[in-house]
FIVEX-796203 format. One record per atom (N, C-alpha, C, O): residue number from 1; residue in one letter; chain; atom name; x, y, z. Coordinates in pm, whole numbers. Layout:
<vogus>
VOGU num residu chaine atome   east  north     up
VOGU NUM      A      A    CA      X      Y      Z
...
</vogus>
This chain:
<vogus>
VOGU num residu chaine atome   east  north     up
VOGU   1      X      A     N   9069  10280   8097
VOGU   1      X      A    CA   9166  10174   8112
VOGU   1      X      A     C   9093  10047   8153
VOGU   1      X      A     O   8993  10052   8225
VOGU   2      X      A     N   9148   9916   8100
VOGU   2      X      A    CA   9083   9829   8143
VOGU   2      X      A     C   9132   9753   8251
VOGU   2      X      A     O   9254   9737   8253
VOGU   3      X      A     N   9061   9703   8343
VOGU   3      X      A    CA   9116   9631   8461
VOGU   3      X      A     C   9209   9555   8471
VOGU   3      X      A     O   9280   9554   8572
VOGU   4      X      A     N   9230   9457   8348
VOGU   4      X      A    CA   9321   9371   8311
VOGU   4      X      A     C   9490   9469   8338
VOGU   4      X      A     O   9580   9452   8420
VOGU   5      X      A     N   9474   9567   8231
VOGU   5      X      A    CA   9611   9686   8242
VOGU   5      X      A     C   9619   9733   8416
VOGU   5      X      A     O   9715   9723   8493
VOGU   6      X      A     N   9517   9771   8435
VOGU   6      X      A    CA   9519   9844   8523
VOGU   6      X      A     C   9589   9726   8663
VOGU   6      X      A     O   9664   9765   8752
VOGU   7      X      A     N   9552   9625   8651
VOGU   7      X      A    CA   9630   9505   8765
VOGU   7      X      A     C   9762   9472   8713
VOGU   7      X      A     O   9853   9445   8790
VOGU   8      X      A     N   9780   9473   8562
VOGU   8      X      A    CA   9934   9471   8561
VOGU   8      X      A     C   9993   9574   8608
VOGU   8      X      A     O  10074   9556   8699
VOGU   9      X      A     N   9966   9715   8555
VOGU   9      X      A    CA  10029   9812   8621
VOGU   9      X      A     C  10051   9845   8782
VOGU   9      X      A     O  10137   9913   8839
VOGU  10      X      A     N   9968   9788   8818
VOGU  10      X      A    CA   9991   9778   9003
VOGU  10      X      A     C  10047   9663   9040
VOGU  10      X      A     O  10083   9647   9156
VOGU  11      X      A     N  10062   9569   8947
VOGU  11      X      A    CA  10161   9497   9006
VOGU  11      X      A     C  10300   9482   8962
VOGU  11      X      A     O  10377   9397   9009
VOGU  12      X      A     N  10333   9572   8863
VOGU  12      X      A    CA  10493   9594   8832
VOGU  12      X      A     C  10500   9748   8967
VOGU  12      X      A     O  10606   9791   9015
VOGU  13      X      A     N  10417   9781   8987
VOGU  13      X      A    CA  10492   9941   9066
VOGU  13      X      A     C  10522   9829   9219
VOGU  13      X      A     O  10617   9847   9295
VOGU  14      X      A     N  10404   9705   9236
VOGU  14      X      A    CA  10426   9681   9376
VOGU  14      X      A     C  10590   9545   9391
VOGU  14      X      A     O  10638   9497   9494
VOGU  15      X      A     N  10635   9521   9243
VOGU  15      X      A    CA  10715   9455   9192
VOGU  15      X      A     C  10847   9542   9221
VOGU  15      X      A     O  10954   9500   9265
VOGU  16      X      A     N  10816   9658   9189
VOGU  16      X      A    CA  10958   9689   9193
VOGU  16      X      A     C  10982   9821   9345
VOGU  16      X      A     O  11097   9859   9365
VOGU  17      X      A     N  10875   9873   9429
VOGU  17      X      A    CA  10891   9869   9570
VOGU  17      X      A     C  10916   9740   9613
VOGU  17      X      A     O  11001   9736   9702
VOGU  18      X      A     N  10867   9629   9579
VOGU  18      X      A    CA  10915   9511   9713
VOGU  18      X      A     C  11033   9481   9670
VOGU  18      X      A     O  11094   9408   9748
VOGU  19      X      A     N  11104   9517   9553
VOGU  19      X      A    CA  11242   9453   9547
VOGU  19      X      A     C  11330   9532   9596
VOGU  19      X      A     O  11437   9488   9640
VOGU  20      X      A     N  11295   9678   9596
VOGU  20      X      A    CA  11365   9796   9654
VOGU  20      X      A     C  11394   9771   9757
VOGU  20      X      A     O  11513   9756   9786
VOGU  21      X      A     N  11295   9758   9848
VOGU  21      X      A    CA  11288   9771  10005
VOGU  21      X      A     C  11345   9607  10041
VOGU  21      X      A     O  11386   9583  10155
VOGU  22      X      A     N  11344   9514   9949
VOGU  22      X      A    CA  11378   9399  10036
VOGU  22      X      A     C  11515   9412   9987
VOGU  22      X      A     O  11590   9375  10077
VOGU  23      X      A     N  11601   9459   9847
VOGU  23      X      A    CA  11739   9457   9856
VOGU  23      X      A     C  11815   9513   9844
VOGU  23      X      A     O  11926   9497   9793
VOGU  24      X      A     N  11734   9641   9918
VOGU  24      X      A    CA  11856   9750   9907
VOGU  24      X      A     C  11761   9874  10008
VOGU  24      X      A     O  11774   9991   9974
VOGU  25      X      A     N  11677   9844  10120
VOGU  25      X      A    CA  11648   9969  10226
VOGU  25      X      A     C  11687  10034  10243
VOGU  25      X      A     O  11635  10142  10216
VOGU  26      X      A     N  11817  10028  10306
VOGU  26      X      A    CA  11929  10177  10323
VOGU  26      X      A     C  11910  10262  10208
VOGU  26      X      A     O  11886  10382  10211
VOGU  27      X      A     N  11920  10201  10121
VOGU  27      X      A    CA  11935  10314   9978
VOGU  27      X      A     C  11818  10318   9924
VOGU  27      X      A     O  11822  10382   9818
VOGU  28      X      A     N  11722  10281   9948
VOGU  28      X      A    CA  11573  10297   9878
VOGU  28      X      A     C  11558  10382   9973
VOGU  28      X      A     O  11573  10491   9917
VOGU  29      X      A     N  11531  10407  10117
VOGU  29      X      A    CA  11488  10499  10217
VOGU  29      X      A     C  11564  10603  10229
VOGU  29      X      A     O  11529  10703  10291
VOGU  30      X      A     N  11679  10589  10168
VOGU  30      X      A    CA  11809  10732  10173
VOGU  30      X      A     C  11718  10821  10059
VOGU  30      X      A     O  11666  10927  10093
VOGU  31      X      A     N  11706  10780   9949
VOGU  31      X      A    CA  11630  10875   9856
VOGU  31      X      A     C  11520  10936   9916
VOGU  31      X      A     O  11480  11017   9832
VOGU  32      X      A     N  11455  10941  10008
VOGU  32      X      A    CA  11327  11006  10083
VOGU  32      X      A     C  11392  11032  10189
VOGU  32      X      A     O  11322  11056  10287
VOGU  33      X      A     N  11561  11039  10208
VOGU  33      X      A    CA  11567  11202  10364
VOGU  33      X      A     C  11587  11078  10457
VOGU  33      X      A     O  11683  11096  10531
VOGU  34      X      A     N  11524  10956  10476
VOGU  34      X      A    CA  11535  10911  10594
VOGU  34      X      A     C  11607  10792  10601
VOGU  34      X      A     O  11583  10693  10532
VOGU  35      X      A     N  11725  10805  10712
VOGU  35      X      A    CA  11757  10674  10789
VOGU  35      X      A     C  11759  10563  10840
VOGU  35      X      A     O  11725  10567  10958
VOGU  36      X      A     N  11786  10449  10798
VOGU  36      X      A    CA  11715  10348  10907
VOGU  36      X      A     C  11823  10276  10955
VOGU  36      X      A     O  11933  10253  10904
VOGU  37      X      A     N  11777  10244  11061
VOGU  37      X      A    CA  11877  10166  11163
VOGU  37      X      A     C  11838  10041  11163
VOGU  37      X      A     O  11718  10031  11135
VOGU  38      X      A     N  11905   9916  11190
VOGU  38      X      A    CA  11876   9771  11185
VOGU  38      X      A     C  11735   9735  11207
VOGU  38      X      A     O  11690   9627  11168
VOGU  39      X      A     N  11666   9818  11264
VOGU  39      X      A    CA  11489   9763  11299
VOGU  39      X      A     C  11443   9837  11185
VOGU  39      X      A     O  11393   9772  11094
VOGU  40      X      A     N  11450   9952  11176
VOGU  40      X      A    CA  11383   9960  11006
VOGU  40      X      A     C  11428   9944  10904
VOGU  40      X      A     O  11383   9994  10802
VOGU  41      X      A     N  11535   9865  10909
VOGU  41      X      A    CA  11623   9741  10800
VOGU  41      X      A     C  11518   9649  10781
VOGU  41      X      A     O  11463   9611  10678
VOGU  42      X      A     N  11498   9613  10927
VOGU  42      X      A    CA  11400   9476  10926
VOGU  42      X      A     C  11253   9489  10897
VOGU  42      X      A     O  11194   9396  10843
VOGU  43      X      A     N  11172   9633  10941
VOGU  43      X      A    CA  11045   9609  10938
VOGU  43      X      A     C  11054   9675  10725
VOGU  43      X      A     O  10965   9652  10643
VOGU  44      X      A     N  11168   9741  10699
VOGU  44      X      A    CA  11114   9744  10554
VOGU  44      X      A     C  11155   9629  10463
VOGU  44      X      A     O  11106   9635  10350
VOGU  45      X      A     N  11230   9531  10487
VOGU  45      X      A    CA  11227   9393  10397
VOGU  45      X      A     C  11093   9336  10392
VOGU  45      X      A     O  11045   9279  10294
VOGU  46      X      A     N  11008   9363  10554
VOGU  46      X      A    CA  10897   9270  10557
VOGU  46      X      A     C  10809   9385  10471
VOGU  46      X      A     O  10693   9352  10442
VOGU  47      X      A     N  10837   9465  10445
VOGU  47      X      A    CA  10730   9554  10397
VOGU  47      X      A     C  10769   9540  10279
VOGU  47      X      A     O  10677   9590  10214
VOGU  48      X      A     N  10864   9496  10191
VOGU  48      X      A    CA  10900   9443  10063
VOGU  48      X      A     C  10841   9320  10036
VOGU  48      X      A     O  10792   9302   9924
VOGU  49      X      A     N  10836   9222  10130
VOGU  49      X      A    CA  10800   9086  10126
VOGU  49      X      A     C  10671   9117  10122
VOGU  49      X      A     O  10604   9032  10065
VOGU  50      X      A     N  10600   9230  10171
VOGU  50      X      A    CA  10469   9191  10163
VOGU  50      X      A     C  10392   9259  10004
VOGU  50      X      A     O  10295   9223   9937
VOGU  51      X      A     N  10487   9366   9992
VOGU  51      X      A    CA  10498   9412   9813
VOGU  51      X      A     C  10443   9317   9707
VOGU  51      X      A     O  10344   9304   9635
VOGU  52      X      A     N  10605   9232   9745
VOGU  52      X      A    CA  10598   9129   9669
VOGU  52      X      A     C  10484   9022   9617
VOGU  52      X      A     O  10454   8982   9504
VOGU  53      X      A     N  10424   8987   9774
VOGU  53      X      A    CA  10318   8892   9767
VOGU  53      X      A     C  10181   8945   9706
VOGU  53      X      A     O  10103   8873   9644
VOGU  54      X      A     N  10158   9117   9739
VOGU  54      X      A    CA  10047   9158   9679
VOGU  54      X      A     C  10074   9182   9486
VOGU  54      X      A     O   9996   9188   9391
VOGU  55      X      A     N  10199   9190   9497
VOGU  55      X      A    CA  10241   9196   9343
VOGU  55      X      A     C  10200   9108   9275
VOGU  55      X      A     O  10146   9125   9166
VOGU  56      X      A     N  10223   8984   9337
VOGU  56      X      A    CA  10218   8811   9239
VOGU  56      X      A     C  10027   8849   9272
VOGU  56      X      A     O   9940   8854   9186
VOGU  57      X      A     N  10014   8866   9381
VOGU  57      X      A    CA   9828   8835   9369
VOGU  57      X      A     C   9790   8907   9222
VOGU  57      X      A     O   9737   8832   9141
VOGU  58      X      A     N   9809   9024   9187
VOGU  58      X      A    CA   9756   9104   9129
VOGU  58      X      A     C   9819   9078   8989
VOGU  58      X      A     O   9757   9150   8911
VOGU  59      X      A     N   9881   9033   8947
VOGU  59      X      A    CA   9966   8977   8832
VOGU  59      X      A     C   9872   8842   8767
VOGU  59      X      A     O   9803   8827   8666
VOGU  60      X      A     N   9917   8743   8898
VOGU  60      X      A    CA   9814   8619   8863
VOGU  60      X      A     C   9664   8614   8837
VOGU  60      X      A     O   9600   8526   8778
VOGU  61      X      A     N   9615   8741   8901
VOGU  61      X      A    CA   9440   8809   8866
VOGU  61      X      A     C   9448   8870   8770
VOGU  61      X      A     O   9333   8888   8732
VOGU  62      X      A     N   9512   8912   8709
VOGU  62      X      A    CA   9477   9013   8633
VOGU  62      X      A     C   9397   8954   8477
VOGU  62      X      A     O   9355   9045   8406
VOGU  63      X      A     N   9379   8848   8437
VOGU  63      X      A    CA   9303   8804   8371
VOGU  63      X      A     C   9156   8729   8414
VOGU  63      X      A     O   9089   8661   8337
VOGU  64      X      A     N   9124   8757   8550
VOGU  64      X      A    CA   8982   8699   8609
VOGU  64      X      A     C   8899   8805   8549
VOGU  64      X      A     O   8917   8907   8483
VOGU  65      X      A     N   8794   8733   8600
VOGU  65      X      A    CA   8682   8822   8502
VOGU  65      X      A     C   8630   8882   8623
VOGU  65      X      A     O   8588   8819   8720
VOGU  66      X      A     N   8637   9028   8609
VOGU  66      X      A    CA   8550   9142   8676
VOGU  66      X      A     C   8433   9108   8808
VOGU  66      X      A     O   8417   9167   8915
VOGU  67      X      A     N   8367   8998   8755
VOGU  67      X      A    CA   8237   9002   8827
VOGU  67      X      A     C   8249   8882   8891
VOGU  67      X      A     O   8158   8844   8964
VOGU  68      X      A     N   8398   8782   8867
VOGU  68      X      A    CA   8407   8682   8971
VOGU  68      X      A     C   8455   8746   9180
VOGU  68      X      A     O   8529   8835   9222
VOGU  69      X      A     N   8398   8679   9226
VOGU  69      X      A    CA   8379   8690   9366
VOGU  69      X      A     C   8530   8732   9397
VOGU  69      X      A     O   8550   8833   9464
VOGU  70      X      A     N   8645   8647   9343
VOGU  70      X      A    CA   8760   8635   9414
VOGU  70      X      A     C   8789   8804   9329
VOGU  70      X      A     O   8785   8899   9408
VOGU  71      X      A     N   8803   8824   9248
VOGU  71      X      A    CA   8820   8964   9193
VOGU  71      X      A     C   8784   9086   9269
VOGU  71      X      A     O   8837   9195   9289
VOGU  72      X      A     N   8656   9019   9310
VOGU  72      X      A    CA   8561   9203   9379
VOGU  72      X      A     C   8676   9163   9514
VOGU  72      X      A     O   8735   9266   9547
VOGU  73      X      A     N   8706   9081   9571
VOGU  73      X      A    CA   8790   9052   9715
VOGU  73      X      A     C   8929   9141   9679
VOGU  73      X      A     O   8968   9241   9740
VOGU  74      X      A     N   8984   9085   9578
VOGU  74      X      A    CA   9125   9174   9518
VOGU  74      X      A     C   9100   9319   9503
VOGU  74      X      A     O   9158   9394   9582
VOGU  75      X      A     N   9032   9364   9425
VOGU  75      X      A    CA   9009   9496   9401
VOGU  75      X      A     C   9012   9568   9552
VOGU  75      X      A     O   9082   9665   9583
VOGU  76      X      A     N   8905   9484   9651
VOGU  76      X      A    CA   8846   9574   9769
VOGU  76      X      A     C   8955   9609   9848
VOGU  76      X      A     O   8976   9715   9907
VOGU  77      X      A     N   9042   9481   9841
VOGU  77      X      A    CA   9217   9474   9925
VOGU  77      X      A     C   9307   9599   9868
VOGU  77      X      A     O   9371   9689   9922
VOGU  78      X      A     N   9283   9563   9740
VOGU  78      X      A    CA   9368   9656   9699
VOGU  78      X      A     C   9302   9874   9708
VOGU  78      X      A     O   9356   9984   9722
VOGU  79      X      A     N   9186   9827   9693
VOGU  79      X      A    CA   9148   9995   9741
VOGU  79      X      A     C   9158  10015   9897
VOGU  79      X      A     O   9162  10130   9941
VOGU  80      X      A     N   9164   9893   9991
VOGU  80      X      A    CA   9207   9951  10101
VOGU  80      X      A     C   9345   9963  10169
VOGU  80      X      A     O   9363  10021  10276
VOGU  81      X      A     N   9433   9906  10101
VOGU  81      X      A    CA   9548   9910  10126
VOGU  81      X      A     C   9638  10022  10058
VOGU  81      X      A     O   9747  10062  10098
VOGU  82      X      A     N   9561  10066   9934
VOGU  82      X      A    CA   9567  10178   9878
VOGU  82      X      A     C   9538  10323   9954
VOGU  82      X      A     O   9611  10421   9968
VOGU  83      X      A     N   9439  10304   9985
VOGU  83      X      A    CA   9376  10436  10064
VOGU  83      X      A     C   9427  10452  10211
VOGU  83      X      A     O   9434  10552  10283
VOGU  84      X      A     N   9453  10356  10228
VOGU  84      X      A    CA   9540  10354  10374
VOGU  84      X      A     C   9667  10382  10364
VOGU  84      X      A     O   9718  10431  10465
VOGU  85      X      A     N   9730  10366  10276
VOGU  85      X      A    CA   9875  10385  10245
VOGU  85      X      A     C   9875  10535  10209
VOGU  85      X      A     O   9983  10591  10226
VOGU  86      X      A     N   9787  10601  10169
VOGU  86      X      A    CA   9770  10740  10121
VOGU  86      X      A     C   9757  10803  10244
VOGU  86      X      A     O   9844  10880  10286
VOGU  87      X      A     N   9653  10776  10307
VOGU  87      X      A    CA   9619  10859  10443
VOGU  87      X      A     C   9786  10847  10526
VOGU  87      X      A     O   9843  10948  10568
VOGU  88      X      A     N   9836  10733  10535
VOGU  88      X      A    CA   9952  10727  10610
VOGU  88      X      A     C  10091  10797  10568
VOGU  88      X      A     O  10191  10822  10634
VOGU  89      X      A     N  10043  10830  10372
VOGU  89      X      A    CA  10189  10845  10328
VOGU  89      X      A     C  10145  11057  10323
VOGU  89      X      A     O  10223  11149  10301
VOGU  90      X      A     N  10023  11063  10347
VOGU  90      X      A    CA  10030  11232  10351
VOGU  90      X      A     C  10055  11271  10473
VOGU  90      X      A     O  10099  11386  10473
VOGU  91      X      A     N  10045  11222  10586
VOGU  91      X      A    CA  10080  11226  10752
VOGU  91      X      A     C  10222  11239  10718
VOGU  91      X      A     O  10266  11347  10758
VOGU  92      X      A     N  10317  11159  10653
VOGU  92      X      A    CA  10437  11159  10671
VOGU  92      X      A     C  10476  11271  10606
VOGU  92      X      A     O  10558  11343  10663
VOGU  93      X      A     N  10419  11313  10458
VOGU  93      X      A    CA  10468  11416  10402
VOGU  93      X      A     C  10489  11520  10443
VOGU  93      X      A     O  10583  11593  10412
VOGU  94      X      A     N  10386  11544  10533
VOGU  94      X      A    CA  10329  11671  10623
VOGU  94      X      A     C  10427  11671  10751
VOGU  94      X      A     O  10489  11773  10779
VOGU  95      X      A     N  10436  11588  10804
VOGU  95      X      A    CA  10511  11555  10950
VOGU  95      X      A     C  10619  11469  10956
VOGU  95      X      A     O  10670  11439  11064
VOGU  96      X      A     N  10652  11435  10870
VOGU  96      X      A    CA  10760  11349  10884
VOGU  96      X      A     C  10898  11353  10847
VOGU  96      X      A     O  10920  11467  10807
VOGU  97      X      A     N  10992  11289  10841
VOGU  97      X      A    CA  11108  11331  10860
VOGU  97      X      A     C  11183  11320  10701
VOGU  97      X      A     O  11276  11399  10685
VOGU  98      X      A     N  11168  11274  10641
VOGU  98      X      A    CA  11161  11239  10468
VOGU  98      X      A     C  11172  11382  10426
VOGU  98      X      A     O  11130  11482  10485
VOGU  99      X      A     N  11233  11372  10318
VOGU  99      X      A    CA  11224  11463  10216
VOGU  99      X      A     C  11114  11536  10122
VOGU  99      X      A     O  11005  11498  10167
VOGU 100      X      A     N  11100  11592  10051
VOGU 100      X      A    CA  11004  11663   9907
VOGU 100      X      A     C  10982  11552   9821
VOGU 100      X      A     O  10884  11553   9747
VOGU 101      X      A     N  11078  11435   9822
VOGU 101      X      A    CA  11036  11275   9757
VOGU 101      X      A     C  10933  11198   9811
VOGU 101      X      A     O  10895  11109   9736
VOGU 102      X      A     N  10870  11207   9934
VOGU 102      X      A    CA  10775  11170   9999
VOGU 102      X      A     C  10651  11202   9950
VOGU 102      X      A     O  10543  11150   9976
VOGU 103      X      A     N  10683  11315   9859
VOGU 103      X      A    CA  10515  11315   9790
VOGU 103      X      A     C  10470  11249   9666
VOGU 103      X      A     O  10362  11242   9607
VOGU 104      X      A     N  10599  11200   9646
VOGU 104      X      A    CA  10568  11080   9521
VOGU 104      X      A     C  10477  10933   9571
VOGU 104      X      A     O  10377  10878   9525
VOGU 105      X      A     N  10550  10910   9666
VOGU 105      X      A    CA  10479  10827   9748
VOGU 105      X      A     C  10302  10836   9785
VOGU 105      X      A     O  10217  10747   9775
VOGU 106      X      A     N  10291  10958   9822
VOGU 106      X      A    CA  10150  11051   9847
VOGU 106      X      A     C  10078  11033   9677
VOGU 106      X      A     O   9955  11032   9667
VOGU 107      X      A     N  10156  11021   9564
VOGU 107      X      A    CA  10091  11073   9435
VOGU 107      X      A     C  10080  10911   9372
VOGU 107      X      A     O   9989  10896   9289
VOGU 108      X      A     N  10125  10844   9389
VOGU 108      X      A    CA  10107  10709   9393
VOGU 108      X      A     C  10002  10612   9454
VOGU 108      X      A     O   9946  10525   9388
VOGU 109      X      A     N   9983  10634   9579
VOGU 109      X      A    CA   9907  10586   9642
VOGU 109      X      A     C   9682  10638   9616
VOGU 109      X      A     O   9565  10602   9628
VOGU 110      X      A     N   9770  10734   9578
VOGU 110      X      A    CA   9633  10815   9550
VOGU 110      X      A     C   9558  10759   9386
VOGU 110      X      A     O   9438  10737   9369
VOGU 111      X      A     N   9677  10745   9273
VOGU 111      X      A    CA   9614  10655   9181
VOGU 111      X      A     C   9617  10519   9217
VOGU 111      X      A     O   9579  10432   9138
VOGU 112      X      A     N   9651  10499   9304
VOGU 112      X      A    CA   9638  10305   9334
VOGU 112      X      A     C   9489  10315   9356
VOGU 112      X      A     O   9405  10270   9277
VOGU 113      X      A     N   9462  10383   9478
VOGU 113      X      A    CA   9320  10406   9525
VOGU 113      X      A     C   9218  10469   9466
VOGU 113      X      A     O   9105  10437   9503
VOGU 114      X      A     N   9231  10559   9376
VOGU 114      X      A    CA   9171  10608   9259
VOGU 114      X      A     C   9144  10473   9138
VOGU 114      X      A     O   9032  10449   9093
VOGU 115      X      A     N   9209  10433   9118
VOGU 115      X      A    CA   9220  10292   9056
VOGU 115      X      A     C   9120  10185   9154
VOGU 115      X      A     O   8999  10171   9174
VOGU 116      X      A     N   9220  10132   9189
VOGU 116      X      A    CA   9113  10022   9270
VOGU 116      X      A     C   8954  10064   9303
VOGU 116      X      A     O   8851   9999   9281
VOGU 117      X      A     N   8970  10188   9358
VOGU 117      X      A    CA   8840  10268   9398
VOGU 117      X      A     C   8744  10239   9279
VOGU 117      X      A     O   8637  10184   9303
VOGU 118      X      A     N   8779  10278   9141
VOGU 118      X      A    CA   8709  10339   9016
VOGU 118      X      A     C   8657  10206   8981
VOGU 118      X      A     O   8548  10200   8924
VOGU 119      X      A     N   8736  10078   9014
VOGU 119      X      A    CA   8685   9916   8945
VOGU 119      X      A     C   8600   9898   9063
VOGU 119      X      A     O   8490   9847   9045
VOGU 120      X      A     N   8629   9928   9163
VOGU 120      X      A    CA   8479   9858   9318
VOGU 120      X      A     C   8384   9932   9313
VOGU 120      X      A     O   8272   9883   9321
VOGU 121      X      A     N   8401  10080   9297
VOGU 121      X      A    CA   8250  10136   9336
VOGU 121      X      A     C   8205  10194   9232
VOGU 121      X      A     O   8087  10230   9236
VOGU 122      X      A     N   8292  10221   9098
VOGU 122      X      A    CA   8221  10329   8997
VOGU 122      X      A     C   8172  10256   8858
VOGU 122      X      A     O   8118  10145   8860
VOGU 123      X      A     N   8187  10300   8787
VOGU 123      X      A    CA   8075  10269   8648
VOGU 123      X      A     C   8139  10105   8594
VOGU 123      X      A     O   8074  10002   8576
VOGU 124      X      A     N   8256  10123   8581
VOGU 124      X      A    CA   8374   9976   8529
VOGU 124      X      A     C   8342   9859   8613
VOGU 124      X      A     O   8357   9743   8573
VOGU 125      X      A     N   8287   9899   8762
VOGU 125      X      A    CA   8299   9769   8836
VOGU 125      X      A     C   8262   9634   8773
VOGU 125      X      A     O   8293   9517   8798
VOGU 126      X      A     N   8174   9699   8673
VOGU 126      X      A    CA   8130   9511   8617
VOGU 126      X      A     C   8156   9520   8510
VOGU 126      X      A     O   8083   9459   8432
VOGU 127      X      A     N   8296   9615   8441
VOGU 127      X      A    CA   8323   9524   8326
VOGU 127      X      A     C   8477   9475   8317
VOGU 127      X      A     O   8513   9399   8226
</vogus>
């Protein structure tokens, strides 16, 4: 896959979590088992809003060229926010209060970071 696809495709999945979570939480978080009460009303809009903003980054990059500086910065953001979101979203799967839908979340995060990962450190990084 080429990087170009590969940043659109992460930025329609982070397009349509941030619209989830910013307009409609209750019912985006009801599908995964869990509840939220007015504070995790609030901390998942901001977690939509921040969707959103990594969405437009990765949308508006997605035609830079590979080996420009601001690119290797995007990619690196995005494999760590990726891999962090994985480590955090298998803790929940395992322990948390969510449903058997929680591992979609877990299976997602893992090609974000598999992705991002494969353009920073493996053979593609420079093309």
């Amino acid at each position: 896959m080429k990087l170009g696809t590969f940043m659109s495709i992460s930025a329609v999945v982070g397009l349509l979590f941030g619209l989830a979570f910013i307009l409609m939480p209750v019912q985006t978080m009801s599908m995964y088992g869990v509840a939220l009460d007015v504070s995790g009303q609030y901390l998942a809009r901001y977690l939509g809003s921040a969707f959103l903003g990594i969405a437009a980054i990765l949308w508006f990059a997605r035609n830079v060229m590979p080996k420009d500086e601001a690119m290797k910065a995007i990619i690196m953001g995005g494999f760590i926010m990726s891999a962090t979101g994985f480590i955090a979203s298998v803790f929940d799967a395992l322990y948390g209060v969510g449903n058997s839908l929680v591992w979609s979340t877990v299976v997602i995060y893992f090609l974000l970071a598999a992705g991002f990962g494969y353009f920073q450190f493996g053979k593609s990084a420079s093309t």
